[in-house]
C-alpha positions in Angstrom: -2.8 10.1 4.3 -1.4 6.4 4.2 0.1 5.1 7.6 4.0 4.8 7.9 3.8 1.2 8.6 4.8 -0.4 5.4 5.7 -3.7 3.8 7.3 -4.8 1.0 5.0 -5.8 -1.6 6.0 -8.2 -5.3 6.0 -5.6 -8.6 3.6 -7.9 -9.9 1.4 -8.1 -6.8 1.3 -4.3 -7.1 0.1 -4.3 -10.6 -2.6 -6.9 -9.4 -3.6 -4.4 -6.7 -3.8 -1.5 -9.0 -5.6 -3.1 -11.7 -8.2 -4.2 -8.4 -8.6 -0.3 -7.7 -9.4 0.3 -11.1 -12.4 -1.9 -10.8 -13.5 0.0 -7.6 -12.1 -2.5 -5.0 -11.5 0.2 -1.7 -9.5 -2.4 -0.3 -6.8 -3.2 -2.9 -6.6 0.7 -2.5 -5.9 0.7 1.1 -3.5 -2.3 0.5 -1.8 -0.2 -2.0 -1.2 3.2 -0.6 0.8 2.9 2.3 3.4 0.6 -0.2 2.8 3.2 -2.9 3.3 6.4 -0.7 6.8 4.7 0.9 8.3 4.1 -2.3 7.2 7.6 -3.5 9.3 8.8 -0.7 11.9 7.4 -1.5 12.1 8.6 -4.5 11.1 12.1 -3.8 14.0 12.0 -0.7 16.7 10.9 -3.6 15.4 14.1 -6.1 15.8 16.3 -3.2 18.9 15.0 -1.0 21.9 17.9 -2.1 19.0 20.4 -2.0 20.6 23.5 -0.6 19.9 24.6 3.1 16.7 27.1 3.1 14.6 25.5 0.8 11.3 25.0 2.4 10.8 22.1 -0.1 11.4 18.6 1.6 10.6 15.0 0.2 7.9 14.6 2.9 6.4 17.7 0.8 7.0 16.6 -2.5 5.7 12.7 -2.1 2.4 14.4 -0.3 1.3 16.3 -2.6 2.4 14.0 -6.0 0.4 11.3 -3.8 -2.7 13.5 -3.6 -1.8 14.4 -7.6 -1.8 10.6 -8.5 -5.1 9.9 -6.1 -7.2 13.0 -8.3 -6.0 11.0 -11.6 -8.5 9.4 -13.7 -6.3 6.6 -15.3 -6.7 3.3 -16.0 -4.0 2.0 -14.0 -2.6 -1.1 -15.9 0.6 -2.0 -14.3 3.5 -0.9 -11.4 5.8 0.8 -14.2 3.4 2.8 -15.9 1.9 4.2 -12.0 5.3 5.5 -11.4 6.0 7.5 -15.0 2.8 9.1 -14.2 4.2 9.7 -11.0 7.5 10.9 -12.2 5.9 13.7 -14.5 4.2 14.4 -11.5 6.8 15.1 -9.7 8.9 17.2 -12.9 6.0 19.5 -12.6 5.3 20.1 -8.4 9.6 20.6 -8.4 9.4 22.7 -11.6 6.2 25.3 -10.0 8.4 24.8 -6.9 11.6 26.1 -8.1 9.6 29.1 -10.5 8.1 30.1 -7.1 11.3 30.3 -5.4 12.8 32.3 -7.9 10.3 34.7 -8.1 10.0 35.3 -4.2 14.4 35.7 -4.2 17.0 36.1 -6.8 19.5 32.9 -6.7 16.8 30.9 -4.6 16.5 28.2 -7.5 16.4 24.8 -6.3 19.0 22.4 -7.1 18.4 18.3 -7.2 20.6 15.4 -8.2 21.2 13.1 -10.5 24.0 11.2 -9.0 22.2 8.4 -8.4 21.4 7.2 -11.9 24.7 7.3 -13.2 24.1 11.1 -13.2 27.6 12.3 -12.5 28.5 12.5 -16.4 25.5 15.0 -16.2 25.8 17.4 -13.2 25.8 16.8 -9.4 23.4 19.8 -8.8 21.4 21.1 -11.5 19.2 23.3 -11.1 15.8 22.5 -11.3 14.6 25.0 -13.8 18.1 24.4 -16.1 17.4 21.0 -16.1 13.8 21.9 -16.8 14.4 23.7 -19.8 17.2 21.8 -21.4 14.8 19.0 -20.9 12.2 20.9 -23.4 15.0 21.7 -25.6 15.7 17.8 -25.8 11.7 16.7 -26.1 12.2 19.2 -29.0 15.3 16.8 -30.5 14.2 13.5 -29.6 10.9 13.2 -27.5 12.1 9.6 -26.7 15.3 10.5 -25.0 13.5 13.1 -23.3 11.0 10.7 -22.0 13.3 8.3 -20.7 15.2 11.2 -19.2 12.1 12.0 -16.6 11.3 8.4 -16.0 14.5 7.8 -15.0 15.2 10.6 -13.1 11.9 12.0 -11.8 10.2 8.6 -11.4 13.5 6.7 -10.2 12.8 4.0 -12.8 15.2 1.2 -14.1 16.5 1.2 -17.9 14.6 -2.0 -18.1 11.3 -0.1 -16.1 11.5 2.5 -18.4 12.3 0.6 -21.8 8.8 -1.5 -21.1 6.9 1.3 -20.7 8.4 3.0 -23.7 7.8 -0.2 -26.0 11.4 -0.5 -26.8 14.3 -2.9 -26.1 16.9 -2.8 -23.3 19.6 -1.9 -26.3 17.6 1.1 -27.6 17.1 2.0 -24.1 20.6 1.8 -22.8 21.8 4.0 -26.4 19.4 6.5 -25.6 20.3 6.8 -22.4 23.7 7.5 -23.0 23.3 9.6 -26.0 20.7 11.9 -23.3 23.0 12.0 -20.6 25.8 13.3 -22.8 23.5 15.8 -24.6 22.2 16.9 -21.4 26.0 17.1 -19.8 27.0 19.4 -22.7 23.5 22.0 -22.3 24.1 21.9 -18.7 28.0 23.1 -18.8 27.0 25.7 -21.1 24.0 27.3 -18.8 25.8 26.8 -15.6 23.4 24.3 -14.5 26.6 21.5 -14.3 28.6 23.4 -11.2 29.1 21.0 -8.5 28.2 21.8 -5.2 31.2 22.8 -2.8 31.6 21.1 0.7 
């Protein structure tokens, strides 16, 4: 597992690093890792910070075992942005299995995660996972491409911009289909529930 001593490292000098690590280079892995594995923290605390209490799901679980996810890929890693959507359907999936598990063990024990912090509060506070999960498929089943930019965004903590490069489309097509998903997703969520706000 990486150290927690970290430093900041350029989005480009990332790329560089990971494109090195394709080629076999151990130490532009080690370089790497202890970046990567902070940022994936990160992300995986913001996912995770209006979880409800008695979840036995915490970020430090989540980042560990997308980190040991992304390690076991066998990608040609080409740049920063596309390392993180791998990441961030990654993570979809470990919180998805997560919240199917709880729900199985207890009734109501379904996880809930935010979306607050990208402009999320047109969609819902606190979804829960698995509602979000499955009006997610409903909308890869409308438009794959709003769907898409939905997880990067949300699951891999991505830019509009991040997300619009890796996508192949411009900032303008990314921003309209961001909006159009958000309100789509607002609309599903109301009617299963999944958009109650937390109280306290």
């Amino acid at each position: 597992m990486p150290t927690t001593r970290t430093r900041s490292i350029p989005a480009g000098q990332v790329t560089r690093l990971l494109q090195a690590w394709n080629k076999g280079d151990a130490t532009a892995r080690d370089e790497l890792m202890p970046v990567i594995y902070a940022e994936l923290r990160r992300r995986a605390a913001a996912r995770l910070r209006h979880e409800r209490a008695g979840h036995s799901l915490h970020p430090t679980d989540l980042v560990h075992e997308t980190y040991l996810r992304l390690c076991a890929q066998n990608i040609a890693w080409q740049n920063r942005e596309q390392f993180f959507a791998v990441a961030s359907h990654l993570m979809r999936r470990i919180l998805v299995d997560h919240a199917r598990a709880r729900a199985a063990a207890k009734r109501g024990g379904g996880l809930r995660v935010t979306m607050a912090e990208i402009g999320g509060d047109s969609i819902a506070a606190d979804p829960e996972m698995l509602d979000l999960d499955r009006a997610l498929g409903e909308l890869t089943a409308l438009d794959e491409a709003q769907a898409r930019l939905v997880e990067l965004r949300f699951f891999g903590g991505l830019s509009v911009e991040e997300a619009a490069r890796i996508m192949g489309v411009s900032r303008t097509t990314a921003n309209r289909d961001w909006q159009m998903a958000k309100s789509w997703l607002y609309r599903r969520l109301k009617q299963t529930g999944g958009g109650r706000r937390s109280e306290g």
